[in-house]
C-alpha positions as CSV (number, residue, x, y, z in Angstrom):
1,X,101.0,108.6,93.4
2,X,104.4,110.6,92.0
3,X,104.5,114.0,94.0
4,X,105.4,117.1,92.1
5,X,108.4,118.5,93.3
6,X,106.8,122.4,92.1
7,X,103.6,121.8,94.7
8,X,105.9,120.9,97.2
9,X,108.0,123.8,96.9
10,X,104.6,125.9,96.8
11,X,103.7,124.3,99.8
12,X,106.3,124.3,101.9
13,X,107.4,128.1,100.8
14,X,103.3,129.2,102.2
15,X,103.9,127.5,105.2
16,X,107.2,128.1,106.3
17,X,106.0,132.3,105.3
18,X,103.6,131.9,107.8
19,X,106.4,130.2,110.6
20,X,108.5,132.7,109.6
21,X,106.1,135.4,109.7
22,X,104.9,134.8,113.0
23,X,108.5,134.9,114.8
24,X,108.8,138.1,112.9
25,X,105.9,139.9,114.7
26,X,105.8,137.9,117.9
27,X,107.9,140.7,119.6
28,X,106.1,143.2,117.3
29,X,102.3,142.4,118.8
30,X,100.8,143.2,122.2
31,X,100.0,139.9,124.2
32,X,96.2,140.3,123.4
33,X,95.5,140.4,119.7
34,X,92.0,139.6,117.7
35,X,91.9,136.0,117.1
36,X,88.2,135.9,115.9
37,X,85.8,138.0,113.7
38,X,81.9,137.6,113.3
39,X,80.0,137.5,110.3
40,X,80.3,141.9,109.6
41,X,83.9,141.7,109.9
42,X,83.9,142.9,113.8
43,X,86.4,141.4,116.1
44,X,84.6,139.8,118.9
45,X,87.6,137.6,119.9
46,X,91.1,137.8,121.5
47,X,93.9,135.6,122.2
48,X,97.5,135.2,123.5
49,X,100.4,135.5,120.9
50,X,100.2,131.6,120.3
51,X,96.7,131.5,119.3
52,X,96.6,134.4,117.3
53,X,100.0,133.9,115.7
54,X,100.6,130.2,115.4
55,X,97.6,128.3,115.9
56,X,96.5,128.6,111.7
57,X,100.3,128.0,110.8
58,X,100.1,124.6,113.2
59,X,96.9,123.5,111.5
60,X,97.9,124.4,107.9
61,X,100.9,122.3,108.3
62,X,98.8,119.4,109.6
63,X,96.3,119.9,107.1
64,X,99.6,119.9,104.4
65,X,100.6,116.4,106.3
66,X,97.1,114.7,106.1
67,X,97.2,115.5,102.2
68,X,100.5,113.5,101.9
69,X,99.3,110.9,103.9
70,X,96.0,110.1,102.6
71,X,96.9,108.7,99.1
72,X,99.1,106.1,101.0
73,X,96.6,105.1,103.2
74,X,93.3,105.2,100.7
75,X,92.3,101.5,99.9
76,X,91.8,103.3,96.1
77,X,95.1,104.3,96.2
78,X,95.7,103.6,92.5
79,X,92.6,106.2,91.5
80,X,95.3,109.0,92.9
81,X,97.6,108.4,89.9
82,X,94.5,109.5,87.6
83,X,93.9,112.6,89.7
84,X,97.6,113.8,90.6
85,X,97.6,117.0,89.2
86,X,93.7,117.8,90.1
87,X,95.0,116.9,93.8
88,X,98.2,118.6,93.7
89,X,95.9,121.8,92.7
90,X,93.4,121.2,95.2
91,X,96.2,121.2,97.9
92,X,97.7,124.3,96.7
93,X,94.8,126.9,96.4
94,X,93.8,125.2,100.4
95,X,97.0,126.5,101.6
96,X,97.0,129.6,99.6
97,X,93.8,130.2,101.2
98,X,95.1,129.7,104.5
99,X,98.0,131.6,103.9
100,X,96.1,134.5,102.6
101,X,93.6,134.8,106.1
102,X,96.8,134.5,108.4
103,X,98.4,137.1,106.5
104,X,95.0,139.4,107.2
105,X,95.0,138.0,111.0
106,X,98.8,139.1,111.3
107,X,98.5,142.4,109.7
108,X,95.3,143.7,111.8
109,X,97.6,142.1,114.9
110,X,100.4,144.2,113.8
111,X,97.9,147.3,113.7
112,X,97.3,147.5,110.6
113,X,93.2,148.2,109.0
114,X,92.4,144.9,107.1
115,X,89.2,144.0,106.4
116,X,88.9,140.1,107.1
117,X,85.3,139.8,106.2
118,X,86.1,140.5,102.6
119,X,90.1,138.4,102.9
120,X,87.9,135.4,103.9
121,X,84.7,135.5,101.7
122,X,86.4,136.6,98.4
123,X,89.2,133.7,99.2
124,X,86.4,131.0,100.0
125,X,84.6,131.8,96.8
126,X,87.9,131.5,94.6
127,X,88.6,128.7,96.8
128,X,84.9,126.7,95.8
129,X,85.4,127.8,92.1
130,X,88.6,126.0,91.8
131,X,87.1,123.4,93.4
132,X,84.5,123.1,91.1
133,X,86.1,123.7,87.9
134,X,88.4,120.8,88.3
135,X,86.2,118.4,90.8
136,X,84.5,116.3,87.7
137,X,88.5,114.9,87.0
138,X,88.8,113.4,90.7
139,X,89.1,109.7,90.3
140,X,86.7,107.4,92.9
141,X,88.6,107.4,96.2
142,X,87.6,107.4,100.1
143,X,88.9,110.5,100.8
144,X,88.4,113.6,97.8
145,X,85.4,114.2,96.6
146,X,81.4,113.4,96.7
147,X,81.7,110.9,98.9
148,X,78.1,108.8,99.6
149,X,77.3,104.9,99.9
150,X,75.7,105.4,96.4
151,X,79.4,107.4,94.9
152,X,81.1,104.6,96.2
153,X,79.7,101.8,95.0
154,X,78.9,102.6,91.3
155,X,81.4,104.5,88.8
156,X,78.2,106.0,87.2
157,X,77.1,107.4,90.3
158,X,80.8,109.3,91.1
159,X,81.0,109.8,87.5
160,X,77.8,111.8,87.2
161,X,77.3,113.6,91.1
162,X,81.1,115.1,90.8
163,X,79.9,116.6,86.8
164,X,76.8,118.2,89.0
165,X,78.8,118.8,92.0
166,X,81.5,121.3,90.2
167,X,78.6,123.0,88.6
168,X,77.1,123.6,92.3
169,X,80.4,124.6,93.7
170,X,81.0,126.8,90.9
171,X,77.9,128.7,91.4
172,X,77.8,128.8,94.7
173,X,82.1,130.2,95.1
174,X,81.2,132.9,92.0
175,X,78.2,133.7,94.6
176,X,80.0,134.2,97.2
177,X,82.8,136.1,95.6
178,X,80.5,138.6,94.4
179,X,79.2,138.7,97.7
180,X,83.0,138.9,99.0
181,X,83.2,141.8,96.6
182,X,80.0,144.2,97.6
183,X,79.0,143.1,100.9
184,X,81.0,140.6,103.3
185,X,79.0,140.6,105.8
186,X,76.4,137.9,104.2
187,X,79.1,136.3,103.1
188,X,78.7,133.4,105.6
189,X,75.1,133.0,105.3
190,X,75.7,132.7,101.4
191,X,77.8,130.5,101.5
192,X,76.0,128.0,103.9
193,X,73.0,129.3,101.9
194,X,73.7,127.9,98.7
195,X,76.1,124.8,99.9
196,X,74.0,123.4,102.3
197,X,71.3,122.7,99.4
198,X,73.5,121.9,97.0
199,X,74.7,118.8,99.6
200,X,71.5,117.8,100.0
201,X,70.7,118.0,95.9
202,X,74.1,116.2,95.6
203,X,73.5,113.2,97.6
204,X,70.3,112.8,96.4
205,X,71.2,112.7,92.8
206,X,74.0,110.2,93.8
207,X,71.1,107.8,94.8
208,X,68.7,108.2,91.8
209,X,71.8,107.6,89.6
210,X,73.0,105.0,91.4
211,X,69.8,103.5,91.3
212,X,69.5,103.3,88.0
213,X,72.8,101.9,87.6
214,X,73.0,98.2,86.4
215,X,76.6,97.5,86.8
216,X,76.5,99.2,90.3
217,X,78.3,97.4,93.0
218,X,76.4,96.0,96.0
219,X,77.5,96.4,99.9
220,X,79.6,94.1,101.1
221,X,77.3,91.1,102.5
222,X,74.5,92.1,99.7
223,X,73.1,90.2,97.3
């Protein structure tokens, strides 16, 4: 899969903000800072400078890695090449959303009145409708995607769940946006509210279609 030199240089800019960001206020914050909020936005957690300042900059740029990595190692490594651009934008809003929750954690370290409730609900609903919008162009892989026996072993199947699945994720990020929006505090229990159905109304549809697949593609071993 060709890599886009503009993601890259999206990328790498939000992540080397946050590095740099962090050695800017690491003299500027007291040693204890809130590192963790609950579901109505109160801070119920602290942490040293390291965990509060550099712990999501660590795992965004191993999250930034895997995504490199995972085309090369995919045995459906070709399917990339017919995805490039959906995957380039899935990586891109991931670690804008990442970015966009460090930058509320470092600013209510710094002192500063941020509500991260609404940062985080409001970004994970933009985050699922993106998601959703563009999920019925990922090609079959092992990696991106709906990912059950039935996805994987008929085109039909992936074909058909990912057209439902963006529809679901849609719904369910423009959900919790609005929730985001008016009322942050049930934005967690929205969100697993509407996507722990839809997982369960995904997979299932998989099957059925699968099922009714004639060119689907038996297990290894199977008849």
């Amino acid at each position: 899969m060709k890599v886009s030199w503009r993601t890259e240089v999206f990328s790498w800019s939000v992540i080397a903000a946050m590095f740099a960001a962090a050695a800017w206020a690491w003299g500027r914050v007291p040693e204890r800072i809130p590192v963790h909020w609950n579901a109505a936005g109160e801070v119920d957690g602290y942490g040293g400078r390291f965990m509060g300042l550099l712990l999501i900059p660590l795992m965004t740029l191993g999250m930034h890695l895997l995504f490199m990595v995972l085309p090369a190692i995919d045995p459906c490594r070709a399917s990339y090449d017919g995805f490039a651009r959906v995957y380039a934008i899935f990586r891109s809003v991931i670690l804008a959303f990442m970015g966009a929750v460090y930058a509320a954690t470092t600013l209510v370290a710094l002192g500063h009145r941020v509500d991260v409730a609404r940062v985080t609900t409001v970004g994970l609903g933009l985050l699922f409708v993106v998601l959703g919008w563009y999920l019925r162009e990922v090609r079959p892989n092992w990696f991106v995607g709906v990912r059950t026996p039935w996805t994987l072993s008929s085109r039909l199947s992936w074909t058909k769940t990912h057209q439902l699945a963006g529809r679901l994720f849609v719904a369910s990020g423009a959900v919790t946006l609005l929730c985001g929006l008016v009322r942050p505090a049930w934005g967690v229990f929205v969100m697993l509210g509407t996507i722990l159905p839809s997982a369960l109304a995904m997979t299932a549809y998989s099957y059925m279609v699968w099922r009714d697949d004639p060119e689907r593609t038996p297990p290894s071993g199977g008849e």
